[in-house]
KEMIRO-164558 format. One line per field, with one value per residue (C-alpha): residue in three letters; x, y, z. Coordinates in pm, 1 decimal, always signed. Layout:
<pts>
type <- c(ALA/...);
east <- c(X/...);
north <- c(Y/...);
up <- c(Z/...);
</pts>
This chain:
<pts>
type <- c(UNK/UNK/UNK/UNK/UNK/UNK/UNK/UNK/UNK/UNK/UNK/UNK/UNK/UNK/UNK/UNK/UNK/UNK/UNK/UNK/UNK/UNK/UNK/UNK/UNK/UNK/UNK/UNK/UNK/UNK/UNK/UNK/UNK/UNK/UNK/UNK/UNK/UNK/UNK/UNK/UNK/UNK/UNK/UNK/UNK/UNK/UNK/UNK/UNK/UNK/UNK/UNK/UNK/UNK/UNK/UNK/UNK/UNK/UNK/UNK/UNK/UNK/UNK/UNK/UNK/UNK/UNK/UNK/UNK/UNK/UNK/UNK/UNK/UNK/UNK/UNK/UNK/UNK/UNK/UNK/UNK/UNK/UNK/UNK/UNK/UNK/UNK/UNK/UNK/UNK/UNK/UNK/UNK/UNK/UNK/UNK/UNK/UNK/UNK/UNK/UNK/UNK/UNK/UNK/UNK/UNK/UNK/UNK/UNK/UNK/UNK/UNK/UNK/UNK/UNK/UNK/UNK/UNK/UNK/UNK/UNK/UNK/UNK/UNK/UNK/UNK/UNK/UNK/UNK/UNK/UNK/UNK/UNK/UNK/UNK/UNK/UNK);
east <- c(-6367.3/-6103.0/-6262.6/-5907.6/-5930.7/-6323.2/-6197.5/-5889.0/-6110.2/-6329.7/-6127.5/-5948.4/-6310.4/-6633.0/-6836.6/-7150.6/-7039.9/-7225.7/-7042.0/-6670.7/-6784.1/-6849.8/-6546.4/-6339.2/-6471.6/-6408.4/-6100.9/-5946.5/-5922.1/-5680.5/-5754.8/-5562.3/-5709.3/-6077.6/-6005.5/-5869.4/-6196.5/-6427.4/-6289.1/-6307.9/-6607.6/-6748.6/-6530.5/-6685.1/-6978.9/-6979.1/-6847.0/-7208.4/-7332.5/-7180.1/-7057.7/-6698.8/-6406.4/-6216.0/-5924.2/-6123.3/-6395.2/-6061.3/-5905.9/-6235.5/-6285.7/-5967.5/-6023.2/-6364.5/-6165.5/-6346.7/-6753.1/-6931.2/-7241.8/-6955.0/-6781.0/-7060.5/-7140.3/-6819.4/-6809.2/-7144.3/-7056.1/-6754.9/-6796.5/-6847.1/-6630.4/-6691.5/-6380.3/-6228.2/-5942.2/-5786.3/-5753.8/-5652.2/-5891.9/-6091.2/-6246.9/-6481.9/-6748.1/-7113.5/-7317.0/-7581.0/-7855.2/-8154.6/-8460.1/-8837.0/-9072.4/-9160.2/-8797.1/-8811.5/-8444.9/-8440.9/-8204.6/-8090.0/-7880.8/-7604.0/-7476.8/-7638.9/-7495.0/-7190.2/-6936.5/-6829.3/-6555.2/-6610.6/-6364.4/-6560.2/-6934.0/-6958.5/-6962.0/-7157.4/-7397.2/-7379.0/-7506.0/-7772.6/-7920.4/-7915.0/-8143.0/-8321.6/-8360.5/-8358.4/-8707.3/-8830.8/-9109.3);
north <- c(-2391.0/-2461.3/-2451.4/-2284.4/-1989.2/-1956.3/-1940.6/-1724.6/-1446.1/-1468.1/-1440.1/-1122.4/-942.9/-977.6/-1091.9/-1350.3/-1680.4/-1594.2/-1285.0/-1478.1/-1732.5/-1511.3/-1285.2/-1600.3/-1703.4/-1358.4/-1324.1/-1701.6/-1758.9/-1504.7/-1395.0/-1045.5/-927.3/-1043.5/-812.9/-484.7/-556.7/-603.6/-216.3/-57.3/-168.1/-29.1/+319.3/+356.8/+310.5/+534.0/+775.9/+768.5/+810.4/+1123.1/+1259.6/+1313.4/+1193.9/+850.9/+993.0/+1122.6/+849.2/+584.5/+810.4/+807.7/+440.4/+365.6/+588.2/+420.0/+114.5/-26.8/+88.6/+209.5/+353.7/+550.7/+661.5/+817.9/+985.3/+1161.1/+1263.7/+1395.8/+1583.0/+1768.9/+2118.1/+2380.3/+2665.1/+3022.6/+3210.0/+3478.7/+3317.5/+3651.0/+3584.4/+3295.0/+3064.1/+3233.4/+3049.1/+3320.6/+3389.5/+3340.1/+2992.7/+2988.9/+2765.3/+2664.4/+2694.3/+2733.0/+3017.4/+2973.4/+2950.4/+2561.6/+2420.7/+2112.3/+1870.3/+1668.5/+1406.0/+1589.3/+1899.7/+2188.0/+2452.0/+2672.9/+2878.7/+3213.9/+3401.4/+3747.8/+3928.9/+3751.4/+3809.2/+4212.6/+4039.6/+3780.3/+4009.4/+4265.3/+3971.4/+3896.9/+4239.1/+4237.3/+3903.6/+4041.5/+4356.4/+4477.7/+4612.3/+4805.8/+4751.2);
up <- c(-9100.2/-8820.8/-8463.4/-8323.9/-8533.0/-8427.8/-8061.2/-8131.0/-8307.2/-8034.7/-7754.2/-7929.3/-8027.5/-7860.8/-8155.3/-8224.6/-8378.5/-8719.4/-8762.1/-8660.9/-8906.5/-9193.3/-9129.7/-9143.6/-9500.7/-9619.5/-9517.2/-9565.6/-9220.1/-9136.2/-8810.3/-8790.7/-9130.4/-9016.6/-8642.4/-8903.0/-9096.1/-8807.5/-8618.0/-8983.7/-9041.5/-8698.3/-8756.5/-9080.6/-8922.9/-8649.3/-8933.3/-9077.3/-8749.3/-8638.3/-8973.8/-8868.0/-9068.4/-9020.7/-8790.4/-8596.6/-8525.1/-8512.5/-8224.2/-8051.2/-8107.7/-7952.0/-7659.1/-7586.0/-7577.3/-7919.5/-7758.5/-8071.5/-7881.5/-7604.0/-7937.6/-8101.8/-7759.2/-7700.7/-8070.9/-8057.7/-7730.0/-7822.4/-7811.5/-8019.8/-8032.9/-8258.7/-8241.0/-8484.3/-8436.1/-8346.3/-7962.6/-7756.0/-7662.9/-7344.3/-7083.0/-7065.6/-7271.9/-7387.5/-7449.4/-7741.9/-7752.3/-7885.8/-7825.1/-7929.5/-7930.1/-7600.0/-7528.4/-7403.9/-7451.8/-7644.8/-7694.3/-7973.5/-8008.2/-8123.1/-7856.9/-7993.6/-7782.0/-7914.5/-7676.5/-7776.2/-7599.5/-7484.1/-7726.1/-8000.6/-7863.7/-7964.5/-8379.7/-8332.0/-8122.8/-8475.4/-8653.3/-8434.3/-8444.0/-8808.6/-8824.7/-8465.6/-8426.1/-8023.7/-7990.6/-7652.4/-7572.1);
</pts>
């Protein structure tokens, strides 16, 4: 095992000596391949984690400047948007979210709230009222 390489890997990616060590022996001791395996290995992983696809997790993971807990929170908080796709996206509109039977809100880890526009509300509101039915009391 050659001590330079150790260092060089090191000083390129913030990784424990055991894990430099055994990337090195995987990958011959060539430092570039063992930094592409290392960042796949953590996009695939954060792939599992928020069940996105690889483009999007890599984009993330680059914007978070390589942070696999920051990535997984700004993937997880990306909104959710229920649109026709008739209209151009509205900044006005209606949030749904969830929440028990005695209408707590509650929180996962993933956001759990969706935004629907205005022109769009008056069919998801149909659908609603078929599953709820508007009583008076």
């Amino acid at each position: 095992m050659n001590d330079e390489k150790l260092k060089i890997l090191r000083s390129r990616i913030s990784i424990p000596l055991s894990i430099a060590v055994q990337l090195l022996k995987k990958n011959d001791g060539d430092v570039l391949l063992c930094e592409k395996e290392f960042h796949d290995t953590n996009i695939k992983e954060i792939c599992l984690k928020t069940e996105c696809n690889y483009e999007i997790a890599k984009e993330n993971y680059g914007i978070c400047k390589c942070d696999i807990i920051k990535t997984i929170e700004r993937i997880n908080q990306k909104s959710i948007i229920i649109s026709t796709g008739k209209t151009a996206s509205s900044k006005i509109g209606f949030i749904l979210w969830p929440a028990n039977g005695e209408r707590e809100f509650y929180k996962t880890d993933k956001r759990n709230d969706a935004f629907v526009s205005a022109e769009d509300f008056d069919l998801i509101l149909k659908e609603f009222q078929s599953v709820f039915p508007l009583r008076n009391p």
